[in-house]
N, C-alpha and C positions, 0 to 999 in steps of 0.2 A: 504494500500500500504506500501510496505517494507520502501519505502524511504521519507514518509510521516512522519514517527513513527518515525524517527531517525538523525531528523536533528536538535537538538539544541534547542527544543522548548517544556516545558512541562507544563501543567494546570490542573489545578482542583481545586475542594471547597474545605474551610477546616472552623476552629472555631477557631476564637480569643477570648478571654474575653470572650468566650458563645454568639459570634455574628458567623457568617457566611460571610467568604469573599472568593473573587474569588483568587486564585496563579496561578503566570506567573512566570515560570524559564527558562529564556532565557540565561541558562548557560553550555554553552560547552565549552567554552573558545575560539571558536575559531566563526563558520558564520552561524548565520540562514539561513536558506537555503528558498524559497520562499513555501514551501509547511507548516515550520513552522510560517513563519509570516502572513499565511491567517489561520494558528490555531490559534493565538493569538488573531489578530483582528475578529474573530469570536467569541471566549470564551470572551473577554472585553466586544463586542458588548451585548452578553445575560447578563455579569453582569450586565451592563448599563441598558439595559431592565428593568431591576428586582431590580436597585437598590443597588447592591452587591456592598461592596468595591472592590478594587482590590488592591493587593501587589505582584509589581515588580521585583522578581531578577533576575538583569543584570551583567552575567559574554560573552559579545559576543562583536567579536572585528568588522565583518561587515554582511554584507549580502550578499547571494551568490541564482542565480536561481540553480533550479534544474535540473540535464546534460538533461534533455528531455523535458526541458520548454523553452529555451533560455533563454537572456538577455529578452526579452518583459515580461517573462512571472513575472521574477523578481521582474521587476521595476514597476507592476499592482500592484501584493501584499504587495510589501512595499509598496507604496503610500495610499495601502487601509489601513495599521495597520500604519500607520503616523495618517492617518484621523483618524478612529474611537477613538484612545486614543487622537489625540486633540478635538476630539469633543462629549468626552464622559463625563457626570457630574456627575458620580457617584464618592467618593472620590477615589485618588488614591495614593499611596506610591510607590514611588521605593526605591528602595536596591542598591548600586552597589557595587559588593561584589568581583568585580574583573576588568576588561575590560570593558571599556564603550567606543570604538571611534569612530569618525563619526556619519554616519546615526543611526547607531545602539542604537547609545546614544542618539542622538534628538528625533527619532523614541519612544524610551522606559521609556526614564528617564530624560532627557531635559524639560526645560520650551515649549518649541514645544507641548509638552507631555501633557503640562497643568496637571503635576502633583500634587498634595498640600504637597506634602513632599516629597522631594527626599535629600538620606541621604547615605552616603558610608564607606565601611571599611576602615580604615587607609591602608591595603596595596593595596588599588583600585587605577585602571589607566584611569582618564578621561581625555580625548582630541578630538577636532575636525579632527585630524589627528592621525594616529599610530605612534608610535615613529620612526619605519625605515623612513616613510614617512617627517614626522615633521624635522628631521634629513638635510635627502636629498635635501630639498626644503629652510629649515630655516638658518639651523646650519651647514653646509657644511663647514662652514670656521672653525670651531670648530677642526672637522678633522685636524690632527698634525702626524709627524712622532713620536709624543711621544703617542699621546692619538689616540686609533682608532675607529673606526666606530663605534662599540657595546657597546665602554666605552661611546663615546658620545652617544650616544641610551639609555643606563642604566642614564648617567645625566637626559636627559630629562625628561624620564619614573617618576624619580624619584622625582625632583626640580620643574617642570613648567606643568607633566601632572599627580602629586601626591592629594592624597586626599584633602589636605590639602591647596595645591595650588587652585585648584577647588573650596574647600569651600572659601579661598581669595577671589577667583574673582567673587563669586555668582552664579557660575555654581551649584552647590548643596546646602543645608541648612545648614546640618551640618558632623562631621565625625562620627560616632558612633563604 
């Protein structure tokens, strides 16, 4: 299916050190869509099988159904690829090599995740909320006839949902 193949979600084997691990590039930058998060929890599920490592990268900001699955059809497959990476023991690594918020991040790279290493670029955005969000709900008072809305958004982005901030609060292990 056209809209299977192109939403945000890609995998396959590859060779570390002469080993053989599973890749997850859950990076478009912007929403897995529900057709890529039943490919993910599908391909984890057979490394698990088999024993394979798996290595995460996470550049996705949420999750989105697909226009002819609705909201239900959504909220099955993420819940299914929540499951099988918290309940899978083969090891696992994530990456966060860009955008990690919300579900997408507890989902993939989160202790939820039961990751053994989750590790991110210094220009990585991890947060329980998106910055617009984080913003409108947290920092609204921030907003000023001097500073506006996107500066305060770039603050946050940068200060409180920065790589560095996240390795602070034990959200990740380390920056790399």
């Amino acid at each position: 299916q056209k809209e299977y193949s192109t939403c945000g979600a890609k995998v396959g084997l590859a060779t570390l050190a002469g080993s053989t691990v599973g890749v997850v590039a859950a990076s478009n930058g912007g929403t897995i869509c529900s057709g890529g998060a039943s490919k993910i929890a599908r391909f984890v599920a057979i490394c698990d099988s088999f024993q394979i490592p798996v290595v995460t990268f996470v550049n996705a900001a949420a999750f989105a159904p697909l226009p002819n699955h609705g909201f239900r059809g959504g909220v099955r497959e993420v819940a299914k690829l929540a499951h099988v990476y918290a309940e899978a023991t083969t090891p696992k690594i994530a990456v966060v090599v860009g955008k990690a918020y919300g579900s997408a991040y507890i989902a993939l790279a989160g202790r939820g995740a039961s990751a053994d290493l989750t590790v991110a670029w210094p220009c990585a955005t991890i947060s329980a909320l998106s910055p617009e969000t984080a913003v409108a709900f947290m920092y609204g008072d921030r907003i000023t006839a001097d500073k506006s809305r996107a500066q305060v958004e770039a603050e946050y982005a940068a200060n409180d949902a920065g790589a560095l901030a996240a390795a602070a609060k034990g959200h990740i292990d380390d920056v790399i």
